[in-house]
C-alpha positions as CSV (number, residue, x, y, z in Angstrom):
1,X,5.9,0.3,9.3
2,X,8.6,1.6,11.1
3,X,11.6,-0.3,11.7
4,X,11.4,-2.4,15.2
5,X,7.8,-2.7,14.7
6,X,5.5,-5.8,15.2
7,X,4.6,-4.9,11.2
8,X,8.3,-5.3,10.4
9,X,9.1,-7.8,12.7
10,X,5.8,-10.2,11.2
11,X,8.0,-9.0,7.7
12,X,11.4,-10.4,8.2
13,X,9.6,-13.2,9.5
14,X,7.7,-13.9,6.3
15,X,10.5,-13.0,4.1
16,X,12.9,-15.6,6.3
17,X,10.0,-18.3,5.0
18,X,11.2,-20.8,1.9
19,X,9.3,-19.3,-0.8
20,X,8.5,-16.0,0.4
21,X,10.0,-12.8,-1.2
22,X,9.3,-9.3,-0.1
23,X,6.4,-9.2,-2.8
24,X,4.3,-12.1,-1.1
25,X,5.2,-10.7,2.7
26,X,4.3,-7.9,2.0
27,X,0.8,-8.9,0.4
28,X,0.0,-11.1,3.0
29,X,0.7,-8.1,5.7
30,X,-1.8,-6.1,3.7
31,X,-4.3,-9.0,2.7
32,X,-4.6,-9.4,7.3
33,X,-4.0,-6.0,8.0
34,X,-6.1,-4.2,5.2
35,X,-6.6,-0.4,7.0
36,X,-2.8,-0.7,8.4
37,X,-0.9,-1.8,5.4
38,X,-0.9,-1.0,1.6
39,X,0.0,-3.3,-0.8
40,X,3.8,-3.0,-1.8
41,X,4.6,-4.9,-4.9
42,X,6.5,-4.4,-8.5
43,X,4.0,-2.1,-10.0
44,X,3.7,0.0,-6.9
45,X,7.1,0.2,-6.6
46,X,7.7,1.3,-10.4
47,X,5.1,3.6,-9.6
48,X,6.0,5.9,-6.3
49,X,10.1,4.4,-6.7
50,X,11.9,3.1,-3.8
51,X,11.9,5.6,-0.6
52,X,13.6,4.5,2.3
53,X,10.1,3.0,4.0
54,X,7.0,2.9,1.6
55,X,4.6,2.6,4.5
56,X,5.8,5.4,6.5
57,X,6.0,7.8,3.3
58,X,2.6,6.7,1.8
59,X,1.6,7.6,6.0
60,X,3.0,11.3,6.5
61,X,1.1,11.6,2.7
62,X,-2.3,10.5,4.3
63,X,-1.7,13.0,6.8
64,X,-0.4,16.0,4.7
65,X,-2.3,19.1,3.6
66,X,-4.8,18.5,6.6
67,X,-5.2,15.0,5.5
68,X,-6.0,16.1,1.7
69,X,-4.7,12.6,-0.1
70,X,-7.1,10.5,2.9
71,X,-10.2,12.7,2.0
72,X,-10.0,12.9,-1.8
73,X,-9.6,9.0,-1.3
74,X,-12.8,8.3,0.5
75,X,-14.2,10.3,-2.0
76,X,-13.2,7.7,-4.6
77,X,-14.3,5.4,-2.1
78,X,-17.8,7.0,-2.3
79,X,-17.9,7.8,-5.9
80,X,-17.5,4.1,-6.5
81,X,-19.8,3.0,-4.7
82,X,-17.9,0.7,-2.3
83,X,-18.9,-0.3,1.0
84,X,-17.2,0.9,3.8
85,X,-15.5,-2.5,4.8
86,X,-13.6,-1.8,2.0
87,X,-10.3,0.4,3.7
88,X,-8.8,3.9,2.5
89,X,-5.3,1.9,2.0
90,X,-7.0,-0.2,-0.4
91,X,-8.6,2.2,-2.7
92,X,-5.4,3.6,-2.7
93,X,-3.5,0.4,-3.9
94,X,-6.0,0.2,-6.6
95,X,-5.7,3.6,-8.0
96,X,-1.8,3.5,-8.0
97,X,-1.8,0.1,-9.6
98,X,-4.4,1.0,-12.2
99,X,-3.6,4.5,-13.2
100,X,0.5,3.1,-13.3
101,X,-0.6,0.2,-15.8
102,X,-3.3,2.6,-17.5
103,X,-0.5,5.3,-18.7
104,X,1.2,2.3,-20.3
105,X,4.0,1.4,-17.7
106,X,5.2,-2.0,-17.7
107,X,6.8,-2.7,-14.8
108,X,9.4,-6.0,-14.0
């Protein structure tokens, strides 16, 4: 989601809502947009820290190695047994969230 985009643009305009905190925009990007944007939230972000644009670092990592983090992912994908509807991006969420919480981290 670089900066200027439609994806940030639909952000700030989410995050400008009563109620709405970075969190919950950034869920409900993911939750419409589910093989364009990851999940950001708390636990992620204890996980992988704070880099200057999440979305574009987790994309140069899909891409990196010849695309080494995307394969090994729909591997996982495979391995579980989950139906292709089911996007790269969102295995990914799940593996950062549960292997952060499984190593004990508990995250604000």
């Amino acid at each position: 989601m670089a900066d200027g985009s439609s994806a940030d643009q639909a952000w700030g305009l989410l995050c400008e809502q009563y109620g709405v905190n970075w969190v919950i925009a950034g869920k409900v990007l993911a939750r419409k947009r589910p093989r364009l944007l990851p999940v950001y939230d708390r636990v992620v972000r204890c996980a992988v820290g704070r880099p200057r644009s999440f979305w574009l670092a987790l994309h140069a990592a899909l891409r990196e190695d010849d695309a080494a983090l995307h394969r090994q992912l729909l591997e996982l994908r495979q391995a579980a047994r989950l139906p292709e509807a089911v996007s790269v991006l969102r295995v990914c969420d799940v593996v950062v969230w549960m292997s952060h919480r499984a190593l004990g981290h508990d995250c604000p």
